[in-house]
C-alpha positions as CSV (number, residue, x, y, z in Angstrom):
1,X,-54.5,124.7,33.0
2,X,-51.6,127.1,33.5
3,X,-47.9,125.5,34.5
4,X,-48.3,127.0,37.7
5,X,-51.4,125.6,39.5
6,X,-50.6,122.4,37.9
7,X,-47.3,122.5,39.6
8,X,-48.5,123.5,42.8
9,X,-51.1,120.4,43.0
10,X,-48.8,117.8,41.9
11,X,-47.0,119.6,45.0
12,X,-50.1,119.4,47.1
13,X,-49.9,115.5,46.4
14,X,-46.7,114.9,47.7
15,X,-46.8,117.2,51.1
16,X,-46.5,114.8,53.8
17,X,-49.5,113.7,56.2
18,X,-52.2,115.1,53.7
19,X,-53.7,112.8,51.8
20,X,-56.3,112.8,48.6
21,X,-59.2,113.6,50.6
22,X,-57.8,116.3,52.7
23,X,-56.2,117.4,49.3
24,X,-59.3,118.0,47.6
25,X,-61.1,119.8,50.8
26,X,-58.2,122.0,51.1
27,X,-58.3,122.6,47.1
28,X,-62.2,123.1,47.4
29,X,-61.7,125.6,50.4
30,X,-58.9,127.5,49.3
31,X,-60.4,127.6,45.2
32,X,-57.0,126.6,43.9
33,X,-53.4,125.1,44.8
34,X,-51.6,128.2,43.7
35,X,-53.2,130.0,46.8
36,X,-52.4,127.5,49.3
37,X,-49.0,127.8,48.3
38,X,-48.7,131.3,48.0
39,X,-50.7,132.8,51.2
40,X,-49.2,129.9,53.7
41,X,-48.9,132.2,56.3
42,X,-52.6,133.7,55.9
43,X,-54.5,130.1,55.5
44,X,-55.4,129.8,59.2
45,X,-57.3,133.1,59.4
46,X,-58.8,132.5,55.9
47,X,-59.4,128.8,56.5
48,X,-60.1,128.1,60.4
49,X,-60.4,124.3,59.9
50,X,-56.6,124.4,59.1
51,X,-54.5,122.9,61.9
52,X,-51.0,124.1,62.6
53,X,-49.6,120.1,62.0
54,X,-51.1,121.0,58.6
55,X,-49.8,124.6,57.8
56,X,-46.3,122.8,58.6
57,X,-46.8,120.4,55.9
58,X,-46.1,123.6,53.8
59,X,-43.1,124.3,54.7
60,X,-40.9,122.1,52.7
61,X,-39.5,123.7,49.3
62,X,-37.8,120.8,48.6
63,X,-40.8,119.4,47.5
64,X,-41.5,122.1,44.9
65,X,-38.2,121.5,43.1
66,X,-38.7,118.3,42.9
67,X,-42.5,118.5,41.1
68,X,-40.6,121.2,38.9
69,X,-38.4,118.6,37.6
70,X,-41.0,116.3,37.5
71,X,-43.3,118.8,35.1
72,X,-39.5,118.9,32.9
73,X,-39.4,115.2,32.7
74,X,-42.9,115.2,31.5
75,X,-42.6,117.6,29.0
76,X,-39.2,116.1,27.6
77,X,-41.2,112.9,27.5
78,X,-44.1,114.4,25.8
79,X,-46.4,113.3,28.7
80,X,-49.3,115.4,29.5
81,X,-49.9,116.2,32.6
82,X,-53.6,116.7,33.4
83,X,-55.2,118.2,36.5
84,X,-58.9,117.3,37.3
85,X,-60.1,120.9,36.0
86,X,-58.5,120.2,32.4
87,X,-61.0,119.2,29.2
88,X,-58.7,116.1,28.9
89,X,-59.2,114.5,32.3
90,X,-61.4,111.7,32.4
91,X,-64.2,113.0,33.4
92,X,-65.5,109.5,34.8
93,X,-62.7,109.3,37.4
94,X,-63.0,113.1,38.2
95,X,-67.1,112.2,39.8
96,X,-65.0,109.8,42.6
97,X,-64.4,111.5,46.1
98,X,-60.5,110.5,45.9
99,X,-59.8,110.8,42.1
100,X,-56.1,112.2,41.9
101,X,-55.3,115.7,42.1
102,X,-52.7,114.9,39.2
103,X,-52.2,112.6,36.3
104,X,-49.2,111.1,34.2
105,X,-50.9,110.4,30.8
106,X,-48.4,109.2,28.0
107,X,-51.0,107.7,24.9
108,X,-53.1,108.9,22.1
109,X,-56.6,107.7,23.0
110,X,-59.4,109.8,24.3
111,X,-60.1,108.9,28.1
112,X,-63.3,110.4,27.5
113,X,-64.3,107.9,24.9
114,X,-68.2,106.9,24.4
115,X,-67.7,103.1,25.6
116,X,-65.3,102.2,28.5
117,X,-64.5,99.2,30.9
118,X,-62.2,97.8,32.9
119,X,-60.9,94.2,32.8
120,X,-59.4,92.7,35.6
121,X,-58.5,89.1,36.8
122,X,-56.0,87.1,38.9
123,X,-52.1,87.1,37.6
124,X,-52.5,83.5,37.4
125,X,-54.9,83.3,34.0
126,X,-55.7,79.8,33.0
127,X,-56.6,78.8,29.4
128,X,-60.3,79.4,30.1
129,X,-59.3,83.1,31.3
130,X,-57.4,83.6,28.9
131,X,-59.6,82.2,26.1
132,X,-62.3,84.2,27.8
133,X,-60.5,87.7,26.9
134,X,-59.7,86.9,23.5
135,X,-63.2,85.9,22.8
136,X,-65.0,88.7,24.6
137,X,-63.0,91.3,23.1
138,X,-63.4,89.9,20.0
139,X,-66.9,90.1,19.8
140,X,-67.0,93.5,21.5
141,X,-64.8,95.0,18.9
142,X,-67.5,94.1,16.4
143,X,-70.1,95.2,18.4
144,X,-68.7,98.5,19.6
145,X,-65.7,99.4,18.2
146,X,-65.3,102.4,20.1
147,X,-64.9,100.9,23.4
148,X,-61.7,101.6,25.9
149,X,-60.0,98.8,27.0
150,X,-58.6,99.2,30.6
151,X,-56.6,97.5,32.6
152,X,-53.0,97.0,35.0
153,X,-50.8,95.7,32.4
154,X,-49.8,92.8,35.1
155,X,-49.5,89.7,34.7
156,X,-52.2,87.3,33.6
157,X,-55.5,88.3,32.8
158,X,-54.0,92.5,32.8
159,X,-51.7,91.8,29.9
160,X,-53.9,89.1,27.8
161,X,-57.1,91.9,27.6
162,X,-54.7,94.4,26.5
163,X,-52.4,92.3,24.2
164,X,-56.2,91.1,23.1
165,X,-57.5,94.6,22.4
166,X,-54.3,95.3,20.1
167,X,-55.0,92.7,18.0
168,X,-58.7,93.1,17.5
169,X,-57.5,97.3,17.0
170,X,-59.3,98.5,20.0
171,X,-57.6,101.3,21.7
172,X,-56.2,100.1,25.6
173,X,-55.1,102.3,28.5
174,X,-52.5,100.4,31.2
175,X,-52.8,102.3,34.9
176,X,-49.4,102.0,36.2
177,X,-48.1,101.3,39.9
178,X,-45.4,103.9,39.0
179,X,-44.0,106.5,37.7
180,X,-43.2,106.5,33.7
181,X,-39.7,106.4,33.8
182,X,-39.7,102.4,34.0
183,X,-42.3,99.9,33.3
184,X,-43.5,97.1,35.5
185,X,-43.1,94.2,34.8
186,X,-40.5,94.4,32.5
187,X,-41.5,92.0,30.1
188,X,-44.2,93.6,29.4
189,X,-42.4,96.5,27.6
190,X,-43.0,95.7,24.5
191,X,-46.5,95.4,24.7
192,X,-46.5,98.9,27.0
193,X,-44.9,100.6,23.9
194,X,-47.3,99.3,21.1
195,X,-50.0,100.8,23.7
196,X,-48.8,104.1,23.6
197,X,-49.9,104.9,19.8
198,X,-52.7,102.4,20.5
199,X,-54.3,103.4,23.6
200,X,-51.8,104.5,26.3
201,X,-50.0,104.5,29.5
202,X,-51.8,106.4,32.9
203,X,-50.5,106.9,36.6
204,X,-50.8,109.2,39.5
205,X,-47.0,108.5,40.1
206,X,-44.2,110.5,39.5
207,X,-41.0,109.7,37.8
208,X,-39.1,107.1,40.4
209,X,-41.6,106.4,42.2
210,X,-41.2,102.0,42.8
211,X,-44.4,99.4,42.0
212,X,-45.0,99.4,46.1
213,X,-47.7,97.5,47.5
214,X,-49.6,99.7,48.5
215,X,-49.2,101.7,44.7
216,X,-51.4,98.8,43.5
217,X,-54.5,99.6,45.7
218,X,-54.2,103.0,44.6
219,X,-53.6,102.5,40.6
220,X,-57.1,99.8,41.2
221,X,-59.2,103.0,41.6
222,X,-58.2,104.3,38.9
223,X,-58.9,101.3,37.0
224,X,-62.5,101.7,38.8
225,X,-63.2,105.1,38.3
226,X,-62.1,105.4,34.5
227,X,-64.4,103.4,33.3
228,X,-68.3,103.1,32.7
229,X,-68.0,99.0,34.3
230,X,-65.6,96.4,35.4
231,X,-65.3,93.0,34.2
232,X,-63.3,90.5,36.8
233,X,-62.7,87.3,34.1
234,X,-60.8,85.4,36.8
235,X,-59.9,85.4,40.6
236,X,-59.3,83.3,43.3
237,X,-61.1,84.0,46.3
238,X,-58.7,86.9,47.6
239,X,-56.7,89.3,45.0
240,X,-56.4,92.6,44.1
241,X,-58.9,92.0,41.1
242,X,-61.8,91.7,43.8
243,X,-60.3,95.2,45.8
244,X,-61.1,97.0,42.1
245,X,-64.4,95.4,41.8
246,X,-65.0,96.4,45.6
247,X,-63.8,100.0,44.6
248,X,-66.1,99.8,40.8
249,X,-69.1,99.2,44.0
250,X,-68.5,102.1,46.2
251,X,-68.4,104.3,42.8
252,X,-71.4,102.8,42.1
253,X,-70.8,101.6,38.2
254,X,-71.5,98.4,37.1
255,X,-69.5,95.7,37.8
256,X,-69.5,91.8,35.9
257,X,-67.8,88.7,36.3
258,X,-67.3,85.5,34.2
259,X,-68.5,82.3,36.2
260,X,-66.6,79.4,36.2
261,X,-66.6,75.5,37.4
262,X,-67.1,75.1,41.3
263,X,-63.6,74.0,41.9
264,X,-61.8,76.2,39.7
265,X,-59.3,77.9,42.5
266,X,-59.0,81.0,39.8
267,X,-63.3,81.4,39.3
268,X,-63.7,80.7,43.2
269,X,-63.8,85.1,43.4
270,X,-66.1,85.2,40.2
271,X,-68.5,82.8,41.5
272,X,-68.4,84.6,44.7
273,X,-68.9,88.2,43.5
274,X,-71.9,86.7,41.4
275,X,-73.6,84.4,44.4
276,X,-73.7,87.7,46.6
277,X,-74.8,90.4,44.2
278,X,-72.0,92.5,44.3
279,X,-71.8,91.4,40.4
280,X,-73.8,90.5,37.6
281,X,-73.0,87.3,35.9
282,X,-71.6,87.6,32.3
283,X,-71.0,85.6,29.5
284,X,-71.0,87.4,26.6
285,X,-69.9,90.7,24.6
286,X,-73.6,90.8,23.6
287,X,-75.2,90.5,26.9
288,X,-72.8,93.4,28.4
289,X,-74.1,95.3,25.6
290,X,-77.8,95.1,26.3
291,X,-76.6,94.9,30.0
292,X,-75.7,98.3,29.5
293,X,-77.7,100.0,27.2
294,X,-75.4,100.5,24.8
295,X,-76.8,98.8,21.8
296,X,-79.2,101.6,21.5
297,X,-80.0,103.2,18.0
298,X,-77.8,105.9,16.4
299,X,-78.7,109.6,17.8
300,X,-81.1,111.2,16.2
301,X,-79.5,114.5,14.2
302,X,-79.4,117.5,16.4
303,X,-81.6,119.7,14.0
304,X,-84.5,116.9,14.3
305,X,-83.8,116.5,18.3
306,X,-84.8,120.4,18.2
307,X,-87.7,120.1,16.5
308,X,-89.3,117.3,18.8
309,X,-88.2,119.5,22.0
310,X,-91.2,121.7,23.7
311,X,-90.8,124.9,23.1
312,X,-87.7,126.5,25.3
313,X,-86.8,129.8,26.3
314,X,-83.5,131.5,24.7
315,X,-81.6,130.1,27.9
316,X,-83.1,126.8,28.0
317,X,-82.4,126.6,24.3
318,X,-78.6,127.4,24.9
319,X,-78.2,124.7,27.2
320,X,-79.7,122.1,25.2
321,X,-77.5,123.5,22.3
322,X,-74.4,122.7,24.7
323,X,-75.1,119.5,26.0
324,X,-75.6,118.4,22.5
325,X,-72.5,119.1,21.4
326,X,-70.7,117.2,24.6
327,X,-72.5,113.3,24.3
328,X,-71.0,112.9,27.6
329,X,-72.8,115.5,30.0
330,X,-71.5,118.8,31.4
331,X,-71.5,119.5,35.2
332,X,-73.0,122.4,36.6
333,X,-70.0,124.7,36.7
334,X,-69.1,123.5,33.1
335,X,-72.2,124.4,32.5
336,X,-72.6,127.9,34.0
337,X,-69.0,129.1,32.4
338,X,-69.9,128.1,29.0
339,X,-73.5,129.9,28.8
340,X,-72.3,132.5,30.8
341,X,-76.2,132.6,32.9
342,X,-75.1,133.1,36.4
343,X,-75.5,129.9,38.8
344,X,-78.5,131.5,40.4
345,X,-80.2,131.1,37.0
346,X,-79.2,128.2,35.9
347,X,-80.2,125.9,38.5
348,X,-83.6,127.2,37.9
349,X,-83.5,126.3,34.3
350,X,-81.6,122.8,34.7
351,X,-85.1,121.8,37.0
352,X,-87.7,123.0,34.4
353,X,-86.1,121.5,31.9
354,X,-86.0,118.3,33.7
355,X,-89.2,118.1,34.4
356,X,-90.0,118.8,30.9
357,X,-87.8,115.7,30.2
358,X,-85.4,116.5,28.3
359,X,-82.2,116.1,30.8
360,X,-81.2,113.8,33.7
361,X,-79.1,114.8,36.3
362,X,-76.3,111.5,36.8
363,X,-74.1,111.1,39.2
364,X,-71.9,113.6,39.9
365,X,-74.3,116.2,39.3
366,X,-73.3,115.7,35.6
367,X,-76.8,116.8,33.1
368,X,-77.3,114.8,29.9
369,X,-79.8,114.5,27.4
370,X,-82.3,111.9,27.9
C-alpha cells in the first residue's frame, strides 16, 4: 500500500472519539482513508450518516505530524507497517469486525503461516503450567513444525510458551501493550530480541504509547484473532487469559484449555472454561492435532488435483488455478482483482463451483479448496 493511505489510517486511528468500528465503517463508506482526509469539507454531502461531532474530529493536523513521524520511526527501525489491505497482514485477524486499521510488525516470520495458536495463561505459572508449555510445544514441534507460536510476552505462562518455542525452533510472535520503542516488561528483553529473527514482535501501538490497562484488552484480540485456536494452560478464575479466550469465542475459532486438580487457584479458569463448554479440554499436542484437522495427509500435487476436478469452464478453471496457489483461501475481492472476471460473474461461478464441491466458503467470506 502506498505511504500515503497508510499514513492517513494510522491517522484515522488516533482521531479522537472514533473508535475501530466507526473506523472501519467510515473506511468502508468513504473506500479509503486518503479521501476522508482529503475531502473533509465534502463528507457530509457524500456521506449523510456523518455527524458534525465527527467531521470535527478532522480537524486536528497535529495528529498528522505526529503519524508522519511515527511512519519515520518505523522505517528507521526497519518495522513494517501493514494496513489490513496489504498481502502481509494476517489475514486471520483481518476476518474480525474490530481488527486494527494499522499494524507495528518488527520480526521475520510469516503471520500467515499454515498452523497458528495462541497460548495464554495466568502471570502466576506454577511448575505444572509451566511443565505443561514445555511439554506441549515440544511435542507440537515434532508434530507440526510449521506452527506459530503466539502469545503476550508477560509474565508467566506468556514468556515460558515463547522462551519454549525458541528452544524447540518454532517461530513465536509477542503482541505488545505498546508501542516498539520499549519493551514490557523489561526483563523480558532479551527474550523479545531473540524473537525478532525467530518469530517477532506485533502491536497496534505507536511509538510512546505506555502498557495501560486498558492496552492489554486490546493487544488480547489480537492474540484472538491471529490465530487458528487458543490454548489457556493456566488461570485463576478471573484474568486477562479468560478475556482472550472470551474474545477467541466471539471470533468463533477454537478455543482449549489444560485441566487441572480442583483446588488448584491457577486451573480454577481452566476447569471452568471446560465445565461450561466455552472450551474443549486438552491434554496433548496430539489430540489438538486431530482436534483440529491438522494431521491430514500431504496435498495431493496440483496437476493430479486437476485431473480429478469435473470438467470446468475457462473461468472456473482460473479460479481453481488461483486458489491453488494461495493454501489459505482468497476472499471475494482478492478474488475478483486477480482473475480480472467482474463481481457480477464471479459470484455466479464461486456457487456452481460449490455445489460441484470443489470450494467452501469460510468465515469471512474467504473460498478454499475442499
Amino acid at each position: 500500500m502506498n505511504t500515503q493511505e497508510t499514513l492517513y489510517r494510522l491517522a484515522l486511528t488516533q482521531l479522537p472519539g472514533i473508535g475501530i468500528n466507526h473506523a472501519h465503517n467510515l473506511l468502508q463508506a468513504a473506500g479509503n482513508a486518503t479521501f476522508l482526509f482529503t475531502h473533509t469539507k465534502e463528507l457530509r454531502d457524500l456521506l449523510p450518516q456523518v455527524s458534525p461531532r465527527l467531521l470535527q474530529a478532522f480537524d486536528h493536523p497535529e495528529i498528522l505530524h505526529r503519524c508522519e513521524a511515527e511512519l519515520t520511526f518505523a522505517e528507521k527501525n526497519h518495522i513494517a507497517c501493514l494496513t489490513s489491505d496489504d498481502e502481509d497482514y494476517p489475514s486471520r485477524l483481518r476476518e474480525c469486525s474490530d481488527a486494527p486499521l494499522v499494524l507495528f510488525y518488527q520480526g521475520n516470520a510469516d503471520l500467515n503461516s499454515r498452523h497458528i495458536i495462541s497460548m495464554v495463561g495466568t502471570r502466576n505459572a506454577t511448575g505444572y503450567g509451566k511443565a505443561l508449555c514445555d511439554r506441549f510445544i515440544h511435542d507440537l514441534q515434532e508434530l507440526m513444525p510449521d506452527t506459530l507460536i503466539v502469545s503476550g510476552l508477560a509474565y508467566g505462562i506468556d514468556i515460558h510458551a515463547h522462551r519454549a518455542a525458541l528452544q524447540y525452533q518454532l517461530d513465536t510472535i509477542g503482541v505488545l501493550a505498546h508501542g516498539l520503542d520499549r519493551i514490557y516488561p523489561y526483563i523480558h528483553r532479551h527474550t523479545a530480541i531473540e524473537m525478532t529473527t525467530h518469530g517477532g514482535l506485533l502491536t497496534e501501538f505507536m511509538s510512546g504509547t505506555n502498557p495501560d490497562r486498558q492496552n492489554f484488552v486490546k493487544r488480547n484480540r489480537i492474540v484472538a484473532g491471529i490465530s487458528d485456536a487458543t490454548i489457556v494452560v493456566e488461570s485463576a478464575l478471573k484474568g486477562g487469559s479468560l478475556i482472550t479466550a472470551e474474545i477467541a469465542d466471539s471470533y468463533h475459532r477454537d478455543c482449549f484449555a489444560f485441566p487441572g486438580r480442583v483446588d488448584d487457584t491457577y486451573s480454577e479458569g481452566c476447569n471452568r472454561l471446560i465445565c461450561s463448554n466455552r472450551a474443549i479440554l486438552l491434554q496433548s499436542a496430539e489430540e489438538l492435532v486431530k482436534a483440529m484437522n491438522w494431521n491430514r495427509p500431504k496435498e495431493i500435487p496440483a496437476a493430479i488435483q486437476r485431473q480429478l476436478f469435473p470438467e470446468l469452464n475457462a473461468e472456473e478453471t482460473q479460479v481453481v488455478q488461483l486458489l491453488q496457489k494461495q493454501t489459505e483461501g482468497m476472499q471475494v475481492n482478492s478474488l475478483v482483482v486477480e482473475s480480472n472476471i467482474p463481481i457480477t460473474r464471479m459470484s455466479g461461478i464461486l456457487f456452481e463451483l460449490e455445489l460441484k464441491g470443489i470450494i467452501r466458503n469460510y468465515a469471512g467470506g474467504v473460498y478454499k479448496l475442499v
